[in-house]
C-alpha positions in Angstrom: 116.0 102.9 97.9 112.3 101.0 97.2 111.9 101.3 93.6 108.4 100.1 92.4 108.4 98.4 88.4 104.4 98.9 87.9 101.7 99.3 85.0 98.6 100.0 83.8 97.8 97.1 82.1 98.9 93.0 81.6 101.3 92.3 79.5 103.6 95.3 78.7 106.9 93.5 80.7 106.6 95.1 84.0 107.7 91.6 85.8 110.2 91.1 82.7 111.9 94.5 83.1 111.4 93.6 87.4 113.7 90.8 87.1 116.0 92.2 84.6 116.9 95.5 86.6 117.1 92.9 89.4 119.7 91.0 88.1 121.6 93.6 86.6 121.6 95.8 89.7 122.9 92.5 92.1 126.3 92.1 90.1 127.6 95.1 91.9 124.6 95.9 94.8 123.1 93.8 97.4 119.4 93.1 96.0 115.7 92.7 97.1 113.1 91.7 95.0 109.6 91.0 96.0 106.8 89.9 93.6 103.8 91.8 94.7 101.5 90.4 92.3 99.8 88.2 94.8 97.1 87.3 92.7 99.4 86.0 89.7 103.3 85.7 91.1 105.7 85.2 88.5 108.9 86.3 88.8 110.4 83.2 90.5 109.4 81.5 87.2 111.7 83.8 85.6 114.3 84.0 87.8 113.9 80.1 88.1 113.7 80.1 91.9 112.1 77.1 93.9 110.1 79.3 96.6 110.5 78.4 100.3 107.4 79.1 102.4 107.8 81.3 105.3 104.7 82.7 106.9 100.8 81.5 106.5 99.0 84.8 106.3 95.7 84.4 108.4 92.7 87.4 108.5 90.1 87.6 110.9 86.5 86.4 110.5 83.2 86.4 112.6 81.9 83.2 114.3 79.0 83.2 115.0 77.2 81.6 119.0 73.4 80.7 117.4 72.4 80.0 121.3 73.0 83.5 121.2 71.5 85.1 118.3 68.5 86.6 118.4 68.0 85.7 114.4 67.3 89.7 114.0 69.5 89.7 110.9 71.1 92.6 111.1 74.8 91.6 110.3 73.5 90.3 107.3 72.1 93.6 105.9 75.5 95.5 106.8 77.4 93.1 105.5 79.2 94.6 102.5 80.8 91.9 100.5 77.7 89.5 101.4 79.3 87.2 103.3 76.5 86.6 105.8 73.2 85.6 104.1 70.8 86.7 107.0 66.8 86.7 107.0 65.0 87.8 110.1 63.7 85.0 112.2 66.6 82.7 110.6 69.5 81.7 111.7 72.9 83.8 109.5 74.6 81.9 107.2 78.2 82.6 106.8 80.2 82.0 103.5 84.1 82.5 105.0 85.7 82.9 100.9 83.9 86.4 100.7 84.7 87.6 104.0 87.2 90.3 104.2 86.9 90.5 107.9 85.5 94.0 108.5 84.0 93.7 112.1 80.6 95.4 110.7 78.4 92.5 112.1 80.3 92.5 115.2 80.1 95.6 116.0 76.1 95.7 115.1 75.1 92.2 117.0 72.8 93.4 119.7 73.1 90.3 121.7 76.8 89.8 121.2 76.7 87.0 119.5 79.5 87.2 117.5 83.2 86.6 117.8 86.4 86.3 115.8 87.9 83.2 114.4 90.8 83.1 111.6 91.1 81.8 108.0 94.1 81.2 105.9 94.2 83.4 102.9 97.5 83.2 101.5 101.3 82.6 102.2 104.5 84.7 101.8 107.7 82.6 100.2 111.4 83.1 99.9 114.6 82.1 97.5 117.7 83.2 95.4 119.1 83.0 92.3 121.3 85.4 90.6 122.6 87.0 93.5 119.2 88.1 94.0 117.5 87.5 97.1 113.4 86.9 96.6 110.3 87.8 98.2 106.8 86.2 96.8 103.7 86.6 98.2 100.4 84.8 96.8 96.9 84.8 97.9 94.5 81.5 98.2 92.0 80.9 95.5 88.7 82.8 95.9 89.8 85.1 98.6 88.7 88.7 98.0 91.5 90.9 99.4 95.1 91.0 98.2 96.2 94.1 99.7 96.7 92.0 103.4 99.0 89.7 101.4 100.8 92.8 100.4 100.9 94.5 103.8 102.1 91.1 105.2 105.6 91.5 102.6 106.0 95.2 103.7 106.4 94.8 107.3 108.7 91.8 106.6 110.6 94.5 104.2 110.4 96.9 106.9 112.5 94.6 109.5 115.1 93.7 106.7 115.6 96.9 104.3 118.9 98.0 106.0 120.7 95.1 104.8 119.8 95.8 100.8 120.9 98.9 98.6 118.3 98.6 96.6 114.5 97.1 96.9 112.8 95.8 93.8 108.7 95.7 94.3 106.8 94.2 91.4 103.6 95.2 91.8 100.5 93.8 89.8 98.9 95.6 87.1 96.4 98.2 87.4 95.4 100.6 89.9 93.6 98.8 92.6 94.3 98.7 96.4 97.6 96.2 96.6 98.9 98.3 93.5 98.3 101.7 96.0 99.7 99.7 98.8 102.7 98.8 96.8 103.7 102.4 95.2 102.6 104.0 98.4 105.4 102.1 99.9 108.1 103.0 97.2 110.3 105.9 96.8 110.5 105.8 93.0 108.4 104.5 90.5 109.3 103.0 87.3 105.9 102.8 84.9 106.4 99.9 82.0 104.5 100.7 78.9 104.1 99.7 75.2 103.6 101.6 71.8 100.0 101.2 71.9 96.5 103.4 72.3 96.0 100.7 75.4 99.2 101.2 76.8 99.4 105.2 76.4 95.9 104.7 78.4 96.4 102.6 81.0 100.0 104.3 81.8 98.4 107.8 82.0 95.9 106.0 84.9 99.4 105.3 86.7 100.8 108.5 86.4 97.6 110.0 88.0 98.0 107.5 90.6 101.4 108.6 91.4 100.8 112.2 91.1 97.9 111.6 93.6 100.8 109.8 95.8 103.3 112.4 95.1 105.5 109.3 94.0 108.5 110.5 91.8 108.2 108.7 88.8 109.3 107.5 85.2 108.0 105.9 82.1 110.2 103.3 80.4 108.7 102.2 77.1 109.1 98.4 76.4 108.4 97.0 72.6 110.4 100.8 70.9 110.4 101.3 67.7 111.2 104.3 66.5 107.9 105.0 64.3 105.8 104.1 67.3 107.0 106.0 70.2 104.9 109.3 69.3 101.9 107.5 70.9 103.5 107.6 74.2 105.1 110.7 74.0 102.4 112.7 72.8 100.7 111.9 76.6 103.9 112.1 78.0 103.7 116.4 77.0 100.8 116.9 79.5 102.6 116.1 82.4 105.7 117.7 81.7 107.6 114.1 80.9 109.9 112.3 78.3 110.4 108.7 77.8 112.9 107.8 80.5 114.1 104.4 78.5 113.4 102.5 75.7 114.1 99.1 75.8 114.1 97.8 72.0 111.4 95.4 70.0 114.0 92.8 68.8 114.4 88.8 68.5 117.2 88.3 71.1 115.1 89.9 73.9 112.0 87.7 72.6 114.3 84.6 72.9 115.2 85.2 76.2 111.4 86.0 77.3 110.7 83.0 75.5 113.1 80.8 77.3 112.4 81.8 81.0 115.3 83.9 81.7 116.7 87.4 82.7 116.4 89.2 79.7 120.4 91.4 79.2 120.5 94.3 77.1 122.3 97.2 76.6 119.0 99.2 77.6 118.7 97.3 80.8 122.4 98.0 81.8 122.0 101.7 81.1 118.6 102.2 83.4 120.3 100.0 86.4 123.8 102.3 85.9 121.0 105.7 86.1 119.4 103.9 88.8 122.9 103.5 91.0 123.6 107.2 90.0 120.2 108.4 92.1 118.5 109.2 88.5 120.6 112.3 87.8 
């Protein structure tokens, strides 16, 4: 089973709850967990892992033959992300860190003047601690598109899976492309969320997302107290949905968060023992 840990916002405990589940689940289950936040990896800090590199993820980009072009600029003006600064009767200028590899100016060059070259845009890493074995991918500085980083750790997923009973995926926050391309992947989400009007907000964005996905899905609430929980579950009534667990506001957890390590609770031990029962 792929269970994505997800939410709408920074900061409510999605990679804190990640790595604790992950933990928990590997005393008794053989364990995957993959940090899909390639924009902001974390959870080897956590898990206090030292990461291995094991791929170089490379994209495609244009290069461009200038005894070719005919300086019409063209690829410049279909150029979405503005990569190519082209004026007619000049030759294109190409700035690779925006490039997301496309092919529109290939495909538009009338004199064919344009071919494909490669850039590095990020890396994929590996490790273990806790009995858990670790995926991590992370993106180079000032490249535009995550989602390949994440696509990259599924297929290397996808030739492993059979050998784990469970699959953690972290997933960044939000609802952009690498955070569809993560769920989309998953079999069950788990949405982390905090007593707050910004949390109750940005969660209800990822249950629309998962509804859109038809992704089965739960909310755990991080940071319960008792006189704050009607926030969430006030939302929670539109969709037909309870709080699935609370995981408590108290100082032991905050120690532990504090020091850099697996957070254990009771709370965490009963979601992993609903998790190994298939959710019944």
């Amino acid at each position: 089973m792929i269970i994505g840990v997800t939410g709408g916002k920074g900061g409510t405990g999605k990679s804190t709850v990640a790595t604790a589940l992950a933990v928990e689940l590997a005393k008794t289950k053989k364990i995957l967990l993959a940090d899909m936040d390639v924009e902001c990896p974390n959870d080897h800090l956590i898990l206090s892992i030292k990461k291995k590199e094991i791929k170089k993820i490379e994209q495609r980009i244009p290069e461009f033959d200038l005894s070719k072009c005919s300086k019409c600029g063209i690829c410049g003006t279909v150029c979405k992300t503005k990569a190519i600064v082209s004026i007619k009767d000049k030759e294109p200028i190409f700035i690779p860190e925006q490039c997301n590899g496309c092919g529109a100016c290939f495909i538009t060059c009338p004199v064919k003047a344009i071919s494909w070259d490669k850039k590095e845009i990020g890396k994929i890493y590996s490790g273990k601690n806790y009995r858990v074995d670790f995926i991590s991918g992370e993106l180079k500085i000032r490249e535009p598109v995550s989602e390949f980083i994440v696509d990259e750790i599924k297929e290397l997923i996808e030739k492993i899976k059979k050998n784990y009973d469970f699959i953690i995926l972290d997933t960044a926050a939000g609802t952009h492309c690498d955070v569809i391309s993560s769920l989309d992947y998953c079999n069950n989400v788990l949405a982390i969320t905090e007593p707050s009007p910004l949390g109750m907000h940005d969660v209800e964005l990822i249950i629309k997302l998962c509804l859109k996905l038809k992704k089965p899905f739960e909310v755990i609430l991080n940071r319960y107290e008792k006189e704050n929980e009607h926030i969430i579950t006030k939302m929670l009534k539109k969709y037909n949905k309870k709080i699935f667990a609370r995981i408590p506001y108290k100082k032991e957890i905050m120690e532990q968060y504090s020091k850099g390590v697996p957070i254990e609770d009771e709370s965490i031990k009963k979601i992993t023992e609903i998790i190994k029962n298939g959710y019944n």
